[in-house]
C-alpha positions as CSV (number, residue, x, y, z in Angstrom):
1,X,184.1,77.7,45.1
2,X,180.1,77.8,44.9
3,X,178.4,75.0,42.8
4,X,175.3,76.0,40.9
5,X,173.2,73.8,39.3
6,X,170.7,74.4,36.7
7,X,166.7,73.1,37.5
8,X,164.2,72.0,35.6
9,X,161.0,74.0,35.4
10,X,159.4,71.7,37.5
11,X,162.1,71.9,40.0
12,X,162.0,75.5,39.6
13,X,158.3,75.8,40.6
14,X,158.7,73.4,43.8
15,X,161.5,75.6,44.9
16,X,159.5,78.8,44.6
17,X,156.6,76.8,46.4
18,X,158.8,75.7,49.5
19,X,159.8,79.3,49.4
20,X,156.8,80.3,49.4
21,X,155.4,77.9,52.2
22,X,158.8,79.1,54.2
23,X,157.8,82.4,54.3
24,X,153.8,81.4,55.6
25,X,153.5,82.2,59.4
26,X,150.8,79.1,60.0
27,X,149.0,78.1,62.9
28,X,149.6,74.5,63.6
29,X,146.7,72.6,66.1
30,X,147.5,70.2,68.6
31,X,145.0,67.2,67.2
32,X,146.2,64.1,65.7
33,X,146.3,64.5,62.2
34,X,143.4,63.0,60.1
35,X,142.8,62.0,56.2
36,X,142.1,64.2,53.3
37,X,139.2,63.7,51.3
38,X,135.2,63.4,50.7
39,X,132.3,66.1,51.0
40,X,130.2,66.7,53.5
41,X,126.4,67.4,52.9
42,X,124.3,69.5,55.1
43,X,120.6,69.5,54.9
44,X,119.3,73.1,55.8
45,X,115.5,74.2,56.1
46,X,115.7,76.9,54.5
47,X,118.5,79.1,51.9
48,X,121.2,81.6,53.0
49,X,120.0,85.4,52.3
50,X,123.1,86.9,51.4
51,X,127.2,85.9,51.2
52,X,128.3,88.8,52.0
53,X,129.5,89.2,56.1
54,X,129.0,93.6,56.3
55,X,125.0,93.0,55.9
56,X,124.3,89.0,56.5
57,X,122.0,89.4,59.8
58,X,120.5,85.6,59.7
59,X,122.2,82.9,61.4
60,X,122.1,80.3,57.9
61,X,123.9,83.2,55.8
62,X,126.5,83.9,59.0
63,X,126.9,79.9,59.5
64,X,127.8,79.7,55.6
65,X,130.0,82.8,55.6
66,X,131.9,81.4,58.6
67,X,133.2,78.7,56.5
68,X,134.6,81.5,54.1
69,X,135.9,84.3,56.2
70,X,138.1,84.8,59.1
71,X,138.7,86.9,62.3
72,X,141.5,88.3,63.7
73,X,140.5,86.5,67.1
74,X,139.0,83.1,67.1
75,X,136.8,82.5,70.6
76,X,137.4,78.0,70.5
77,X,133.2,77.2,70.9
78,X,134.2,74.3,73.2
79,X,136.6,75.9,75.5
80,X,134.8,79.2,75.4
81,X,138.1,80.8,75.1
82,X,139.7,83.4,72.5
83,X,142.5,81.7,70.9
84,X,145.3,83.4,67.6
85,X,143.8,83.7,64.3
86,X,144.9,85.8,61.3
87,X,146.8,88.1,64.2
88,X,148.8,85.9,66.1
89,X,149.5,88.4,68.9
90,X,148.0,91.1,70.7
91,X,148.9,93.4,72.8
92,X,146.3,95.6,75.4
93,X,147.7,98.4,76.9
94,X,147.1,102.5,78.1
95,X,144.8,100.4,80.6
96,X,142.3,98.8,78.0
97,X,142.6,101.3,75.7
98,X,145.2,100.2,73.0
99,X,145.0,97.1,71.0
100,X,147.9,96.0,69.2
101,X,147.5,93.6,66.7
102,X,150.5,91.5,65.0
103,X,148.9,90.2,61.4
104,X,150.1,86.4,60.7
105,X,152.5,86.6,57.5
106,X,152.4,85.4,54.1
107,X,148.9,84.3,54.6
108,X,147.0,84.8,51.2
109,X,143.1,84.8,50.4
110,X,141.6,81.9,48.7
111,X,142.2,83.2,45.1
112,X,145.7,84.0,46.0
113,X,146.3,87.9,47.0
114,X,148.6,88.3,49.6
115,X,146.7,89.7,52.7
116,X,148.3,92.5,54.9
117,X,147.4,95.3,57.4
118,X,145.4,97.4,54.3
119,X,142.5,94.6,54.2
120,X,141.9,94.9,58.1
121,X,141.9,98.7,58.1
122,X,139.9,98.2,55.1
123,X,137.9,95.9,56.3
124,X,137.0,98.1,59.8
125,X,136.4,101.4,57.6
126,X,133.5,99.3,56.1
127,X,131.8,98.2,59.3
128,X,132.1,101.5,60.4
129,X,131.0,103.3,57.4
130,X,127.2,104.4,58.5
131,X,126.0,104.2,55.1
132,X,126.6,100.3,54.7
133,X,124.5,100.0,57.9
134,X,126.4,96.9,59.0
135,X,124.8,95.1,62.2
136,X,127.9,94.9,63.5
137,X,128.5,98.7,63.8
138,X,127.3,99.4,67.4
139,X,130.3,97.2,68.5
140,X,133.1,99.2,67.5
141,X,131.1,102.2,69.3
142,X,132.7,102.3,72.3
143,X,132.7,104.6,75.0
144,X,130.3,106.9,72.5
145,X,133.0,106.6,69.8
146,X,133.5,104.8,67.2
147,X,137.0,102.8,67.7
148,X,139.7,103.8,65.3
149,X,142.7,102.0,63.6
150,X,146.4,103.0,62.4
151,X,148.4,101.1,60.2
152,X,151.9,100.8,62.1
153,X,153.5,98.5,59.4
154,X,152.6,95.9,56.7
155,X,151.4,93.2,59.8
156,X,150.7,95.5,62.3
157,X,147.7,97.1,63.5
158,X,146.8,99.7,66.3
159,X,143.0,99.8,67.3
160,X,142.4,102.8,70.1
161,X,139.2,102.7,72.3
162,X,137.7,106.0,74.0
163,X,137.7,103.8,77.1
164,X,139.1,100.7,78.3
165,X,137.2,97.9,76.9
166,X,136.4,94.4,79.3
167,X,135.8,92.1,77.1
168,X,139.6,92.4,75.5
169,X,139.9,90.8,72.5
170,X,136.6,88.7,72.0
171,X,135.9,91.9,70.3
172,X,137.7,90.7,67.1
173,X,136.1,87.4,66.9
174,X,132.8,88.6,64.4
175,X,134.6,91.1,62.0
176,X,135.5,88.8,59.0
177,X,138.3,90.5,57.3
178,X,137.6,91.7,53.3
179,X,139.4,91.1,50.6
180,X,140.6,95.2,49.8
181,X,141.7,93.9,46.1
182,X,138.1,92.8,45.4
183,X,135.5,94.9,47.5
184,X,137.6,98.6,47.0
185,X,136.2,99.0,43.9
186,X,132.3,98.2,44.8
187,X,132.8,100.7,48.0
188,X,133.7,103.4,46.2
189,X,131.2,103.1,43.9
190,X,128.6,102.4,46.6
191,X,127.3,99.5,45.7
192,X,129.1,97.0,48.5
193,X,126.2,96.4,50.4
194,X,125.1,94.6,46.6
195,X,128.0,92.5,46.7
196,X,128.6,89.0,47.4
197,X,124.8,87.9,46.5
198,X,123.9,84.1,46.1
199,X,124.4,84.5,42.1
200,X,128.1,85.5,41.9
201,X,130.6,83.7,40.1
202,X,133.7,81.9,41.9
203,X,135.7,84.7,40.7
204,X,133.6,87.6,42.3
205,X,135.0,85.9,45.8
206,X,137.9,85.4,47.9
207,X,138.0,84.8,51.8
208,X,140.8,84.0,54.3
209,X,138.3,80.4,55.6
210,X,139.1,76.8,55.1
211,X,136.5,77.1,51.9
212,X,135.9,79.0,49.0
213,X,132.7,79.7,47.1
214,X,131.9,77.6,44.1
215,X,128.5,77.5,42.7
216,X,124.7,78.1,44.0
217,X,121.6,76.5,42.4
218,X,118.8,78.8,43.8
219,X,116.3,76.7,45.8
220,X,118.8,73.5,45.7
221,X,122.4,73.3,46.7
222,X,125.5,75.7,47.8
223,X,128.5,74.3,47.3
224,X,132.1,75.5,48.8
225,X,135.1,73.6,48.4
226,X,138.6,73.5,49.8
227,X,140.8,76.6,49.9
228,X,144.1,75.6,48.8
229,X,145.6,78.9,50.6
230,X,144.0,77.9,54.5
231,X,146.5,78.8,56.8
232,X,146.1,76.2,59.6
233,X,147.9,72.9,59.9
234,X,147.4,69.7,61.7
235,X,150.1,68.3,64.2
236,X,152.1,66.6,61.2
237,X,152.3,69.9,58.9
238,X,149.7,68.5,56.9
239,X,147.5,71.5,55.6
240,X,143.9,72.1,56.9
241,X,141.0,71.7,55.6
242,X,140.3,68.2,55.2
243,X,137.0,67.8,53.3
244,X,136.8,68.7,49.9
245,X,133.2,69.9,49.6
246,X,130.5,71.2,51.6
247,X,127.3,71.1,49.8
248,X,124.2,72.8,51.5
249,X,120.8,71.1,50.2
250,X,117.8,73.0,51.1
251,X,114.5,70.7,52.2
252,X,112.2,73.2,53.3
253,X,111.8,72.1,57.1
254,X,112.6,70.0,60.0
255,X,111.0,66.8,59.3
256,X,112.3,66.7,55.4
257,X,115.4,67.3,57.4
258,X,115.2,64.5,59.7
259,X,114.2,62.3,56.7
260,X,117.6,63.4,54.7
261,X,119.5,62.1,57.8
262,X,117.8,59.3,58.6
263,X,118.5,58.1,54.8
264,X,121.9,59.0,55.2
265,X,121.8,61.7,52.3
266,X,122.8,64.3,54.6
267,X,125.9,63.7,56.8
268,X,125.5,66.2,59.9
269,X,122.3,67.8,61.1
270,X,122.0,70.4,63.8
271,X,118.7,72.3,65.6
272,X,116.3,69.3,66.1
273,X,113.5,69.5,68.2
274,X,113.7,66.8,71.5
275,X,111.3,65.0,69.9
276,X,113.2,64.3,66.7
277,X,116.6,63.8,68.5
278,X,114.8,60.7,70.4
279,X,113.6,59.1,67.2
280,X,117.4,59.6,65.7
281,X,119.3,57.9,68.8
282,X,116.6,55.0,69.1
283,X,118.0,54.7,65.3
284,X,121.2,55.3,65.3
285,X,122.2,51.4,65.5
286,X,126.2,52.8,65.0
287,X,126.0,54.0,61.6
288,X,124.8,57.6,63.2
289,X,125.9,59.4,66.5
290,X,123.6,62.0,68.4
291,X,124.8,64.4,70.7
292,X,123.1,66.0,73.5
293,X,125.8,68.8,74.0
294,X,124.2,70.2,76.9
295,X,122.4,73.7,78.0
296,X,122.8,76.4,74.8
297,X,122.8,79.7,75.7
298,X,119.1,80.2,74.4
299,X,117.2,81.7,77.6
300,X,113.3,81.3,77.0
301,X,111.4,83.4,79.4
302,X,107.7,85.1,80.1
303,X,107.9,88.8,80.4
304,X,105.1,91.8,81.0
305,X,104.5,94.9,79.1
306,X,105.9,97.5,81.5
307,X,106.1,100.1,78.4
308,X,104.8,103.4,79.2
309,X,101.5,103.2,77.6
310,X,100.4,107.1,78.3
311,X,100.4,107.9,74.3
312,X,99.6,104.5,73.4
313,X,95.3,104.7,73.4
314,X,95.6,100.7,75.2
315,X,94.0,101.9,78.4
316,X,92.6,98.0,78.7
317,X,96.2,96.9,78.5
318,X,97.2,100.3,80.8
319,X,95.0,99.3,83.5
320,X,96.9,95.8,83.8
321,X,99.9,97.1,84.3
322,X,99.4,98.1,87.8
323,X,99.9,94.0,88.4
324,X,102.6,93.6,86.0
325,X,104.5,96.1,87.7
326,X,104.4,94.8,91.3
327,X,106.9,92.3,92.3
328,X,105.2,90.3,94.2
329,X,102.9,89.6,91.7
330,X,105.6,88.8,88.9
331,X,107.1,86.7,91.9
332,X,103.7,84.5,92.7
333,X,103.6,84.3,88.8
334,X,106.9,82.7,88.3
335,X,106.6,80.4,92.0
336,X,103.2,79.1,89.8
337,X,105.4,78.4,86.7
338,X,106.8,74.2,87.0
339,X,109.7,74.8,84.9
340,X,110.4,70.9,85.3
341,X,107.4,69.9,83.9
342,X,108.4,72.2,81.0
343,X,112.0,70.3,80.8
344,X,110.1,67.0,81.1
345,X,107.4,67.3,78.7
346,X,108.1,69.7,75.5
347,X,112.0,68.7,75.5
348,X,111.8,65.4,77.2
349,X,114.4,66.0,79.4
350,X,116.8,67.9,77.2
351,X,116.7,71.4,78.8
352,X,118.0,73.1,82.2
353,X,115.1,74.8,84.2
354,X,116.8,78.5,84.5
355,X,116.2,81.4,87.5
356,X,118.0,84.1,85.4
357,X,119.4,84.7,81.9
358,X,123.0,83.4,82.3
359,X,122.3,79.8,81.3
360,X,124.8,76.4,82.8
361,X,125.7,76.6,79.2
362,X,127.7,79.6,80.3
363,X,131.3,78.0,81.2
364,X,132.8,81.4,82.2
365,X,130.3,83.5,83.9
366,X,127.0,81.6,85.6
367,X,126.5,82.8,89.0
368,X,126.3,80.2,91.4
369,X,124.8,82.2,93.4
370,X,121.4,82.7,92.1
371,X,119.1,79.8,94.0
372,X,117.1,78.1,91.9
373,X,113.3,78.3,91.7
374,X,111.1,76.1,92.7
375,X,107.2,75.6,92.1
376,X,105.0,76.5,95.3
377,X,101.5,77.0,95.0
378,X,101.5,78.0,98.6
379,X,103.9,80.2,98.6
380,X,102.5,82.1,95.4
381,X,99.2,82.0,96.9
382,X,100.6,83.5,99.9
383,X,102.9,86.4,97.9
384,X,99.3,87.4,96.3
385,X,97.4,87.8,99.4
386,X,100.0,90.3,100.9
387,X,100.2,92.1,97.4
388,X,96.3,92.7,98.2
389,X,94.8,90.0,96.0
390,X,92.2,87.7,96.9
391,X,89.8,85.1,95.9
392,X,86.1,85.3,94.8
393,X,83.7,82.4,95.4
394,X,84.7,80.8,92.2
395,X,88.1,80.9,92.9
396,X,89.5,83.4,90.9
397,X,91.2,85.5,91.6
398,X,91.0,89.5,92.0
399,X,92.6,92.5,92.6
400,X,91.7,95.1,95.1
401,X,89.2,96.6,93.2
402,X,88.1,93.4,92.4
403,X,88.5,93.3,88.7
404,X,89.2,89.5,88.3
405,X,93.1,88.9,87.0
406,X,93.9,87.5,83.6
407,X,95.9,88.4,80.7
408,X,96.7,87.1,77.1
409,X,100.0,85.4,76.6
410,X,101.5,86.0,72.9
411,X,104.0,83.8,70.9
412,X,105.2,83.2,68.1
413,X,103.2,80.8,65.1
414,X,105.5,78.0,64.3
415,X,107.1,77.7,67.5
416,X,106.1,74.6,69.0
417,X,108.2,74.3,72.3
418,X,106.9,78.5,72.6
419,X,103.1,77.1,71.9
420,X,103.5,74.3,74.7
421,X,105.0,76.5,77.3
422,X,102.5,79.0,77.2
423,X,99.6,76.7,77.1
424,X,101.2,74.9,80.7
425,X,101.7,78.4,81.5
426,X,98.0,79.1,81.4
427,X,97.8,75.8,83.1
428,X,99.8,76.4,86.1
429,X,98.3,79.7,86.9
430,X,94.7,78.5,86.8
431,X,95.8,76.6,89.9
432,X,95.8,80.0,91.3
433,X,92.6,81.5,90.0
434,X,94.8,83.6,86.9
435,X,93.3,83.6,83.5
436,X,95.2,83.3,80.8
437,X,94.7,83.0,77.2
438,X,97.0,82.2,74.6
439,X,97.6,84.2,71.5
440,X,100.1,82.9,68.3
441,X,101.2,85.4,66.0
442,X,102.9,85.7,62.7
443,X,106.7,86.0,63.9
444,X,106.8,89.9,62.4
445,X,103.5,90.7,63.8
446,X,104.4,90.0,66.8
447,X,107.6,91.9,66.5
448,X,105.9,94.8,65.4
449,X,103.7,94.3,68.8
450,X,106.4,94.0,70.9
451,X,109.1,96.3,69.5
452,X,106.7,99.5,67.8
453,X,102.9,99.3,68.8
454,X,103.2,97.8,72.8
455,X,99.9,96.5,72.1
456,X,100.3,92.8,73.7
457,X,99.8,92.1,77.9
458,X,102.6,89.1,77.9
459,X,104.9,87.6,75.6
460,X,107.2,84.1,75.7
461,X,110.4,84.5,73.8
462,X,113.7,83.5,73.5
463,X,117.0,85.2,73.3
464,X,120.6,83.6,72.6
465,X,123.5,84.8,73.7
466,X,126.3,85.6,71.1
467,X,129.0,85.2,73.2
468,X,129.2,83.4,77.0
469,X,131.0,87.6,77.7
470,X,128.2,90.2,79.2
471,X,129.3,92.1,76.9
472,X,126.8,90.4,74.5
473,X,124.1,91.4,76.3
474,X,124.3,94.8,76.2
475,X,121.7,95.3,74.3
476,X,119.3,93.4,76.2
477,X,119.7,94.8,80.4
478,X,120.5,98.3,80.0
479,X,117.5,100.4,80.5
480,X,118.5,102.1,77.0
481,X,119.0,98.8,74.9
482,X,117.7,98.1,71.7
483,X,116.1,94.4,73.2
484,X,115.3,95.4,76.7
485,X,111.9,94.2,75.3
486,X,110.1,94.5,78.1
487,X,110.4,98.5,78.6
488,X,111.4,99.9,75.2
489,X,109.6,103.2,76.2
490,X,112.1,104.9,76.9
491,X,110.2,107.0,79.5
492,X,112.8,107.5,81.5
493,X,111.5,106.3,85.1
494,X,113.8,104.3,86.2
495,X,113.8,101.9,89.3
496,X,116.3,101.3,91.7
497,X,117.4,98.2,90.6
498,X,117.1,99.2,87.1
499,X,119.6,101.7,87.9
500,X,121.9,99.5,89.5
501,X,121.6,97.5,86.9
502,X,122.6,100.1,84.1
503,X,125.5,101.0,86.3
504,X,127.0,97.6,86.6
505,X,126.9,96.4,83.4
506,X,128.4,100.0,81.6
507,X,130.9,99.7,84.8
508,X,131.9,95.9,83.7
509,X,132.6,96.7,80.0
510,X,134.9,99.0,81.3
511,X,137.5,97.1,83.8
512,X,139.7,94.9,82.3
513,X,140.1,93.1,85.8
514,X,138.5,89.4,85.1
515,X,137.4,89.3,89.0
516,X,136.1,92.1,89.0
517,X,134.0,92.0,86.0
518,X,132.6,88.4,87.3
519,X,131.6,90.1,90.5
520,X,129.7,92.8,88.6
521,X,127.9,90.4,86.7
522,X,126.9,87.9,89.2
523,X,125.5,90.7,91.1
524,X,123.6,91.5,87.5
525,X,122.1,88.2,87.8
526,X,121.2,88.2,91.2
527,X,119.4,91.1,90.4
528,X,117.4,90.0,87.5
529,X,116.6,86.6,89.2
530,X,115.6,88.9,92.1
531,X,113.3,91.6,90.2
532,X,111.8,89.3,87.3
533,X,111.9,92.1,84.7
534,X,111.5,88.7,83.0
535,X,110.5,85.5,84.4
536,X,113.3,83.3,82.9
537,X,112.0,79.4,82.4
538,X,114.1,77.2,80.8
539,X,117.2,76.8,78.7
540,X,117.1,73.9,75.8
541,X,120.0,72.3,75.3
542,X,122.1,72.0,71.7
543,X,121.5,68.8,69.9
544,X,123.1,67.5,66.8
545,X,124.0,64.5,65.1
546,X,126.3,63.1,62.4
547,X,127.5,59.9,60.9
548,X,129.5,58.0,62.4
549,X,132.4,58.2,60.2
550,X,132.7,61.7,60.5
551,X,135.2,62.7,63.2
552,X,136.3,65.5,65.1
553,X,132.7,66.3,65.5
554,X,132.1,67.9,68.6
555,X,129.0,69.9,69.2
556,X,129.3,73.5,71.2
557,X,126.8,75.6,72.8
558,X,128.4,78.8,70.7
559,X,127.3,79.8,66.8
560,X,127.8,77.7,65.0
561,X,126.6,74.8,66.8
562,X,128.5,72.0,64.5
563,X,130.6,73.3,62.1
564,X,132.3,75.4,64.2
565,X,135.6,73.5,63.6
566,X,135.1,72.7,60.2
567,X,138.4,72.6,59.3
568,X,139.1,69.7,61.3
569,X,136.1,67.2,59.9
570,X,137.3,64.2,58.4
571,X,136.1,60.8,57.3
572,X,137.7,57.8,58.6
573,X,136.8,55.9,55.6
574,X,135.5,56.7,52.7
């Protein structure tokens, strides 16, 4: 004989919720569990452009956004690692060519829908449509064609690639997946890429993240607060996030942003010069704690123009090149370069002097067998004379012809570290009887220089990885690639090395063999360090700072630097 008994409407509603909660498939972390509670204030220099992930290109809008969205595939910034997000499971096979991808169930968005298989295939339709334009297009182009998805079930997705793909699936980590019940209506309609501004209302939003949009006061604050729906939990079932808010205050720059810290009205702060992270630790007197988490993977480096110039009307800059292009000069050049001195004196210490592109920040894939470069005045002198340079009776120096050698160095205005490395730059090669002047521009301008008009003789720049895989740099050492900012030309000649290069790296985004792919890259980098298309210098290291209160924090060397595991912040004490 079966009992029933009747419930209250209260104990009606915790039954549904346990049912409910029953039915999530959550992904429970290994940390100790911490304490609910408090907001976290973050003083940025400047606002977020847009909320919405399909069209969000700078790294403040993608930082905010990450606290919001979700990927199918998390890559853990400190391990370096992919690691189960919203799919727990997937499943390579047809050699690198099938993805299978088993969606975590009962997971809902942060205003409640019940998210399935439909928002991911909606989601991927949208990055590929080629009228939204999204940045993140050219990665689902693989093998010439765009990757495509089929539904298999309500949790279940199958993504097929024209050709196996290496990097696995660090592919998913960088697609945030849409909420279909909200953004269907703006995509038909054609008006997505207008969605998700700063202005919307709470309602307008809903994201799979530990936070959820709440309000924006334009040139003040955005706030986000806890998603009630997050579908992570701590060791003791206890439901993640912790922090209840996470207000971003805008100061306008660096040293308003110091000052915010150093006050304690903001709680975290993140992308400090060297010279600002001394001033913090010599104050830090336990209330604060800095954090020097090592090499990022910025590479800062000196490169020529080796653009074909033929159609360009710069024959002053054309007659250069016949220096820039030979090795031996580029070699002497970088021999002349004291990359210590540049670690020592514009970030006290705080960066790694770098030989090629792949930075020690790079757990998985530095080679360790690029040797590193050291400064010899001697042995640069000595790489000039047999390139047929020599000296006048001033000392400079000149070419065959006996032109005398210098060239202007351009950077960008603003830049400080940039500024001081080119100015020791022009230091270190006087030794040698170079000239060199140096020229700041307006950021843009000198984009437009460097990426359209090839009117500039030498550049220092930075680049930053997005991911520790060569697959992020794809765009960068291919002779065809949209940064490969030295020869954007396009004309076709090609050197050997070039070539080998181009092979490799199209070669290592195809094998899914982890050896082998490491093998293909470290010879990549032994030929870069070997054939200077750039003249890599140094690589500044990530440093951050929070109260002391605030733990879990743990600095990475991947975007986002410090609120990459936001969900697991918490305050000892309030």
């Amino acid at each position: 004989m079966q009992i029933r008994r009747k419930c209250s409407a209260a104990q009606l509603l915790l039954l549904v919720c346990a049912s409910s909660l029953s039915a999530e498939d959550l992904l429970v972390t290994s940390l100790p569990p911490g304490r609910y509670g408090g907001d976290l204030v973050v003083a940025e220099r400047s606002e977020p452009k847009v909320l919405n992930p399909v069209i969000a290109v700078d790294s403040l809008s993608r930082e905010v956004i990450g606290l919001m969205m979700a990927d199918l595939v998390h890559i853990n910034r400190e391990s370096q690692r992919t690691e189960p997000a919203l799919a727990r499971s997937v499943d390579i096979s047809e050699g690198g060519r099938r993805f299978i991808v088993h969606l975590r169930r009962g997971l809902r968005f942060s205003d409640g829908h019940p998210f399935d298989a439909d928002d991911v295939l909606f989601s991927f339709q949208v990055y590929l449509d080629e009228n939204i334009h999204s940045p993140q297009r050219d990665l689902l182009i693989i093998g010439g064609k765009p990757v495509s998805l089929t539904k298999q079930d309500q949790y279940t997705v199958a993504f097929a690639f024209a050709q196996p793909y290496g990097p696995g699936e660090r592919l998913f980590d960088g697609f945030p997946i849409l909420p279909r019940h909200l953004l269907i209506g703006p995509y038909k309609e054609g008006k997505l890429n207008k969605s998700w501004g700063l202005n919307m209302t709470a309602g307008e939003f809903a994201g799979l993240g530990p936070f959820r949009y709440k309000e924006y006061v334009p040139g003040q604050r955005l706030v986000v607060e806890r998603n009630p729906y997050y579908w992570k939990q701590d060791s003791a079932r206890q439901r993640l996030p912790y922090l209840n808010r996470i207000i971003f205050e805008y100061v306008g720059n660096e040293d308003a942003q110091v000052l915010r810290f150093q006050s304690g009205d903001a709680d975290i702060i993140s992308r400090i010069s060297a010279a600002n992270f001394e001033t913090l630790s010599k104050q830090a007197n336990g209330v604060r704690r800095l954090i020097d988490a090592g090499p990022s993977l910025e590479y800062t480096f000196l490169f020529f123009n080796l653009n074909d110039l033929s159609n360009k009307s710069l024959p002053q800059i054309e007659s250069k090149q016949g220096w820039f292009r030979d090795l031996s000069f580029r070699r002497a050049v970088s021999m002349l370069i004291d990359r210590q001195s540049i670690d020592r004196l514009v970030y006290a210490g705080r960066a790694a002097p770098i030989s090629t592109h792949v930075t020690p920040g790079n757990k998985l894939w530095a080679s360790s067998r690029v040797t590193p470069v050291s400064r010899s005045l001697e042995t640069a002198r000595s790489l000039l004379a047999s390139a047929g340079f020599s000296w006048n009776a001033g000392g400079k120096l000149i070419d065959g012809a006996g032109r005398p050698v210098g060239f202007s160095i351009v950077t960008n205005t603003g830049n400080n570290e940039r500024l001081q490395m080119a100015t020791m730059i022009q230091q270190d090669l006087e030794q040698a009887g170079i000239t060199v002047r140096v020229v700041s521009l307006e950021f843009r301008s000198l984009l437009d220089r460097l990426m359209t008009t090839f009117n500039y003789e030498a550049c220092v720049l930075g680049l930053a990885s997005g991911d520790v895989d060569p697959g992020s740099e794809m765009s960068v050492w291919p002779s065809d690639g949209s940064t490969h900012l030295w020869d954007l030309s396009k004309s076709g000649l090609k050197s050997g090395w070039q070539m080998e290069i181009d092979h490799l790296m199209a070669s290592q985004m195809r094998s899914t063999d982890r050896a082998e792919r490491k093998r293909m890259y470290d010879r990549v980098q032994e030929l870069i360090a070997g054939n200077l298309p750039i003249i890599p210098l140094v690589s500044p290291d990530v440093l951050a700072g929070a109260k002391a209160k605030l733990k879990n924090f743990s600095p990475a060397v991947l975007l986002p630097y410090v609120l990459w595991n936001i969900e697991e912040l918490y305050w000892s004490e309030q």
